[in-house]
C-alpha positions as YAML, in Angstrom:
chain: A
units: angstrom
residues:
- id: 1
  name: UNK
  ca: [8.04, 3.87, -4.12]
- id: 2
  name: UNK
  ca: [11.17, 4.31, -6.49]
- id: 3
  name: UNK
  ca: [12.74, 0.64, -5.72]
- id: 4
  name: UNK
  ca: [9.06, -0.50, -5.95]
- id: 5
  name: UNK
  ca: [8.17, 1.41, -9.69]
- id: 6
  name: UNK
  ca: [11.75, -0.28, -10.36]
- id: 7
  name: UNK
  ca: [10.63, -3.91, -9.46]
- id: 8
  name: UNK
  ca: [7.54, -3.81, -10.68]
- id: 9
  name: UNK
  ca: [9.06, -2.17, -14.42]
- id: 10
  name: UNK
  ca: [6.03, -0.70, -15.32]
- id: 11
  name: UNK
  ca: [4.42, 3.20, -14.11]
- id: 12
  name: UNK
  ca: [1.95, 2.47, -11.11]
- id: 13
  name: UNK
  ca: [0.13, 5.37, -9.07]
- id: 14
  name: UNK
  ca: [0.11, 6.20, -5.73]
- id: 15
  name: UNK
  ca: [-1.00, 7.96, -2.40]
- id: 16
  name: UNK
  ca: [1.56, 10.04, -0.89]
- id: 17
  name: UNK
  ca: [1.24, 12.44, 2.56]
- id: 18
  name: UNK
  ca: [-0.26, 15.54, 2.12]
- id: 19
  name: UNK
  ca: [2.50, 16.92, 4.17]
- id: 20
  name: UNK
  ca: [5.25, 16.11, 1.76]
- id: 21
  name: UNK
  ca: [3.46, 18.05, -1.23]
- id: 22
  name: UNK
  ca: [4.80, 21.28, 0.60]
- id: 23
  name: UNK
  ca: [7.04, 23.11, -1.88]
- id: 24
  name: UNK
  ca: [6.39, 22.95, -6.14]
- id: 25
  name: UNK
  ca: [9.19, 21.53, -6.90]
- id: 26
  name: UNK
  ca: [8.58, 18.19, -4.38]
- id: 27
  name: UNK
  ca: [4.70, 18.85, -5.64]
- id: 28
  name: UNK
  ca: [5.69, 18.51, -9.22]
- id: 29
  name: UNK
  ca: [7.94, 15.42, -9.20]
- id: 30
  name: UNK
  ca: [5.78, 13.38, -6.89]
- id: 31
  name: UNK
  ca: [2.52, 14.18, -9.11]
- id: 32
  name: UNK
  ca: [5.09, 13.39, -12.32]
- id: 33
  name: UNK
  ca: [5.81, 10.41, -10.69]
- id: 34
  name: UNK
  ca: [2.75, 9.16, -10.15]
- id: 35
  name: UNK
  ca: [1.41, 10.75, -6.62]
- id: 36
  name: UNK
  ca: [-1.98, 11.92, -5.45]
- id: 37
  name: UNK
  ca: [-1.56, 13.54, -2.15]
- id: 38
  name: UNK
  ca: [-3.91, 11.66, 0.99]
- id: 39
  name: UNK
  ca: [-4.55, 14.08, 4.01]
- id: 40
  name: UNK
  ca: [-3.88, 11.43, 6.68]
- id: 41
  name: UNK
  ca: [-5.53, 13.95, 9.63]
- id: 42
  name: UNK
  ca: [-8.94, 13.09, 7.57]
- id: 43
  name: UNK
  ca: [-10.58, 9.38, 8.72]
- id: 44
  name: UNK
  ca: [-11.75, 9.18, 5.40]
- id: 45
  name: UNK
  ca: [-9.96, 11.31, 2.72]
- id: 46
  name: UNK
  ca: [-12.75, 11.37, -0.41]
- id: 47
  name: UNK
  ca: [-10.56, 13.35, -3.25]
- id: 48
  name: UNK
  ca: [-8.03, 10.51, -2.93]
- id: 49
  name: UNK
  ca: [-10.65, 7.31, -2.28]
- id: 50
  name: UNK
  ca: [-12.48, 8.74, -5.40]
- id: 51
  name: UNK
  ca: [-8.64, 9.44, -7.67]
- id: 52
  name: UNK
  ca: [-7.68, 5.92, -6.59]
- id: 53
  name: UNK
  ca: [-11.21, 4.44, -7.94]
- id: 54
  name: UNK
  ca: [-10.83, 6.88, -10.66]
- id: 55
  name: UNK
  ca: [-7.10, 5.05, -11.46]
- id: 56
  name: UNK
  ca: [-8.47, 1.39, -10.95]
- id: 57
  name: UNK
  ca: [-11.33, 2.39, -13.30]
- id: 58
  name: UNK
  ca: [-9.21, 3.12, -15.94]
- id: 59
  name: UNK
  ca: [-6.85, -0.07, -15.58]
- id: 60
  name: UNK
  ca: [-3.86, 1.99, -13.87]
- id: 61
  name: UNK
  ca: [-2.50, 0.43, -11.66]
- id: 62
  name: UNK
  ca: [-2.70, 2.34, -8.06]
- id: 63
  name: UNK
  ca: [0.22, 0.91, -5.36]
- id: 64
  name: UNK
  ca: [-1.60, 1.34, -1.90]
- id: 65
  name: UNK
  ca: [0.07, 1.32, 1.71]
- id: 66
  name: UNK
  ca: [-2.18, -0.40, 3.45]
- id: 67
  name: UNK
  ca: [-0.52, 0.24, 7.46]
- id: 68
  name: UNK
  ca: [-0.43, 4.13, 6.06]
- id: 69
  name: UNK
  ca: [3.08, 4.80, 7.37]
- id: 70
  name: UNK
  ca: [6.47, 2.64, 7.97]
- id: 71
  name: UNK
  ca: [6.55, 0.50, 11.47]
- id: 72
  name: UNK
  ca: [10.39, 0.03, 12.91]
- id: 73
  name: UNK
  ca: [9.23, -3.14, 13.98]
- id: 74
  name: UNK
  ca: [7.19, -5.19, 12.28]
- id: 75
  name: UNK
  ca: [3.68, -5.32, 9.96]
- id: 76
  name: UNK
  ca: [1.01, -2.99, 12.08]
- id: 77
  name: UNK
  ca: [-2.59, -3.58, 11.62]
- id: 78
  name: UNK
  ca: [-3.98, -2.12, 8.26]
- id: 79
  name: UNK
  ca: [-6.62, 0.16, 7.90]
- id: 80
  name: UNK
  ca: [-9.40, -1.17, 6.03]
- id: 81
  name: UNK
  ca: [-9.92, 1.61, 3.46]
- id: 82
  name: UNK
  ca: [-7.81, -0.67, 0.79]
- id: 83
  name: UNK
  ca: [-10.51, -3.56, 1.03]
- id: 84
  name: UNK
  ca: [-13.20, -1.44, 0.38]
- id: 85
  name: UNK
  ca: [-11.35, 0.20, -2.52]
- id: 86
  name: UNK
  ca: [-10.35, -3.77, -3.87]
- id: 87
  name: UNK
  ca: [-14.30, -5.15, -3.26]
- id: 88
  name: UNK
  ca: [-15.88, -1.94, -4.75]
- id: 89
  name: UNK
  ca: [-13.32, -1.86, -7.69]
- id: 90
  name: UNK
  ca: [-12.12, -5.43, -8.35]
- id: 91
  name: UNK
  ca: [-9.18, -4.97, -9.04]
- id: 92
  name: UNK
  ca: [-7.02, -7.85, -9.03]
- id: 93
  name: UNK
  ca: [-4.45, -7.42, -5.95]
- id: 94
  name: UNK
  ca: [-0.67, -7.88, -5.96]
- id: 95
  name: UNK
  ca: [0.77, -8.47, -3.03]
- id: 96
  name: UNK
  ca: [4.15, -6.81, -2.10]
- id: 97
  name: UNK
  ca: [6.58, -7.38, 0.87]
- id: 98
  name: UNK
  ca: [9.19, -4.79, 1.26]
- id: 99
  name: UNK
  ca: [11.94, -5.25, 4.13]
- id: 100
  name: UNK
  ca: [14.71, -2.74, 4.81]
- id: 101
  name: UNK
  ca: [12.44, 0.29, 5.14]
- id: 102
  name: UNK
  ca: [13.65, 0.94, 8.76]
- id: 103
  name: UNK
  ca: [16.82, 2.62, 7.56]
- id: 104
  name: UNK
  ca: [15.21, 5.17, 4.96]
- id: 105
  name: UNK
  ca: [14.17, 7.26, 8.04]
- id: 106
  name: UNK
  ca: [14.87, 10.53, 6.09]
- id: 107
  name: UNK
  ca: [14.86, 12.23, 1.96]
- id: 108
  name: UNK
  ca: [18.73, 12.22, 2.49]
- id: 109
  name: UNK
  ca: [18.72, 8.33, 2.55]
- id: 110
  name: UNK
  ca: [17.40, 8.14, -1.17]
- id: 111
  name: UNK
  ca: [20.07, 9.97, -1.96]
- id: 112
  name: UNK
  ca: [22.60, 8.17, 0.37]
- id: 113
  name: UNK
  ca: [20.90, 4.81, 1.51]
- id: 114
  name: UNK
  ca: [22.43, 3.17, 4.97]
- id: 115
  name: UNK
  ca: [20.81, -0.24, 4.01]
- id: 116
  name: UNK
  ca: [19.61, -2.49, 1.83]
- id: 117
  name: UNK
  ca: [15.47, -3.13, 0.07]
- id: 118
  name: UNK
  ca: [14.34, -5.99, -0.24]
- id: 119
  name: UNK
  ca: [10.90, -6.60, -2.85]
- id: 120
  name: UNK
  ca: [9.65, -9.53, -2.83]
- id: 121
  name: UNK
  ca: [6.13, -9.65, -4.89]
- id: 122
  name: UNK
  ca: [3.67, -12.26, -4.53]
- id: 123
  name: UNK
  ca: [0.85, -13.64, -7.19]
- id: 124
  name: UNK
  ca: [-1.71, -11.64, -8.07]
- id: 125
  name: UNK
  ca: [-5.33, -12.52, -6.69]
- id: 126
  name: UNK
  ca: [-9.26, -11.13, -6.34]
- id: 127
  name: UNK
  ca: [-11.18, -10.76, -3.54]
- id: 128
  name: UNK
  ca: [-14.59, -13.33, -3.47]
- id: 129
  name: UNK
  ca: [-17.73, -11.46, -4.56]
- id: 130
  name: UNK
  ca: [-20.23, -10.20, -1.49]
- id: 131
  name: UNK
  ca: [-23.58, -9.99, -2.15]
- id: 132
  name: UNK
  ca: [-24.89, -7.01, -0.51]
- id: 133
  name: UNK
  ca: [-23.13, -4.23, 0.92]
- id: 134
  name: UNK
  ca: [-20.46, -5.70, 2.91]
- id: 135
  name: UNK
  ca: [-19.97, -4.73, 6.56]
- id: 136
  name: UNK
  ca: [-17.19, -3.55, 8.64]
- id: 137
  name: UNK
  ca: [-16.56, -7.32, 9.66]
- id: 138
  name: UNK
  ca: [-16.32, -8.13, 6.27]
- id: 139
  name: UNK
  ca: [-13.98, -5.35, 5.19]
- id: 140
  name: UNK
  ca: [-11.53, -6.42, 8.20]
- id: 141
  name: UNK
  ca: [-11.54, -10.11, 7.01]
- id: 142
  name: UNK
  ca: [-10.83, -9.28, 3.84]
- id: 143
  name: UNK
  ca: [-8.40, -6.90, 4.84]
- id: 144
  name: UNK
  ca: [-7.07, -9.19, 7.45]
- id: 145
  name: UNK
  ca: [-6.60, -11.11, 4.38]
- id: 146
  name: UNK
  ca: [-4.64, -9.42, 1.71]
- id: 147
  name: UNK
  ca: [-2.53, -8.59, 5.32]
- id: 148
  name: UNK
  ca: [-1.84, -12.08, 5.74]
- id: 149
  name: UNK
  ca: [-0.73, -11.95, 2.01]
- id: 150
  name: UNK
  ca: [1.43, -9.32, 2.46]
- id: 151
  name: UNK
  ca: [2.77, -11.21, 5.16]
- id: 152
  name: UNK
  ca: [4.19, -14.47, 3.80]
- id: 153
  name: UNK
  ca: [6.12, -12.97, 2.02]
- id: 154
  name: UNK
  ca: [8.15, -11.17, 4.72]
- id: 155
  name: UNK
  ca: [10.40, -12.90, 7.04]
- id: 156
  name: UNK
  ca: [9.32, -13.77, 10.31]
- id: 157
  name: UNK
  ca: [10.63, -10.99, 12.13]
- id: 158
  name: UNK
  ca: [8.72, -8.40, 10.10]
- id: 159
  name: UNK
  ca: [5.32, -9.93, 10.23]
- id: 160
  name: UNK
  ca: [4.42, -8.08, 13.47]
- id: 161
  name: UNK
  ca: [0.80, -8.36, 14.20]
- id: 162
  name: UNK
  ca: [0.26, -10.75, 11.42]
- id: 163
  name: UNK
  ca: [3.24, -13.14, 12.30]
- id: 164
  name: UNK
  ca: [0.83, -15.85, 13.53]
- id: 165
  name: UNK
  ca: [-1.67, -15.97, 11.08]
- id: 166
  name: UNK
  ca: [-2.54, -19.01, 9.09]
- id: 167
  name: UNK
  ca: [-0.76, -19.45, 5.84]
- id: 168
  name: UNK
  ca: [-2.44, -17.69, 2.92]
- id: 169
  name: UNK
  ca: [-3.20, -19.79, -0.21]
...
């Protein structure tokens, strides 16, 4: 998230693993930063679905990790929880490719980094309106969609299971 907030030059919120909220101290610089702890052991974590509508609501921009954690090799498929959040919010979506990750294994490597980021950032975009409630197939597509977003702008090599999509417009 640092290189990110730096690319992006403006303040942008964010979920973070409960697990990392452990001492004050890391507890008060990630919530001064901009972090709102998500208990990943939860399927469905309601104090941070309803802070990140909360956020949206208010025009804040929320930065949202859609795979939930960092894959050595290669995009892994998304959960869908950031559709729903993007179809019941609509809140315009900017897509965001980050490479390098795979060699920030540890805290000590913001401190001492082994490698090198890469952002690239796409062009913002909006989901289609649904009429209706949408359903679980229509989350996944539309998650399937802002992956395949995501995805272009990675190189090959990191596009995992999305490497053989069809080209987003």
């Amino acid at each position: 998230p640092p290189m990110l907030v730096a690319s992006l030059q403006r303040r942008v919120h964010f979920l973070a693993k409960s697990t990392v909220f452990t001492s004050a101290l890391t507890r008060w610089l990630l919530t001064s930063y901009g972090a709102f702890p998500l208990d990943r052991d939860k399927d469905m974590d309601i104090r941070a679905y309803r802070w990140v509508i909360n956020q949206l609501n208010k025009g804040q921009p929320v930065v949202l990790f859609p795979e939930g954690t960092r894959s050595p090799n290669g995009m892994i498929k998304a959960k869908s929880g950031f559709a729903q959040i993007a179809l019941h919010t609509q809140a315009p979506i900017l897509p965001v490719g980050i490479t390098g990750t795979e060699s920030m294994g540890s805290w000590g490597r913001v401190f001492f980094p082994t490698g090198r980021l890469k952002i690239n950032v796409g062009r913002v975009f909006s989901l289609p309106d649904v009429q209706g409630k949408p359903n679980k197939e229509i989350i996944d597509s539309f998650a399937d969609m802002i992956m395949e977003r995501v995805a272009q702008l990675l190189p090959e090599s990191y596009r995992g299971v999305y490497g053989h999509q069809r080209e987003a417009t």
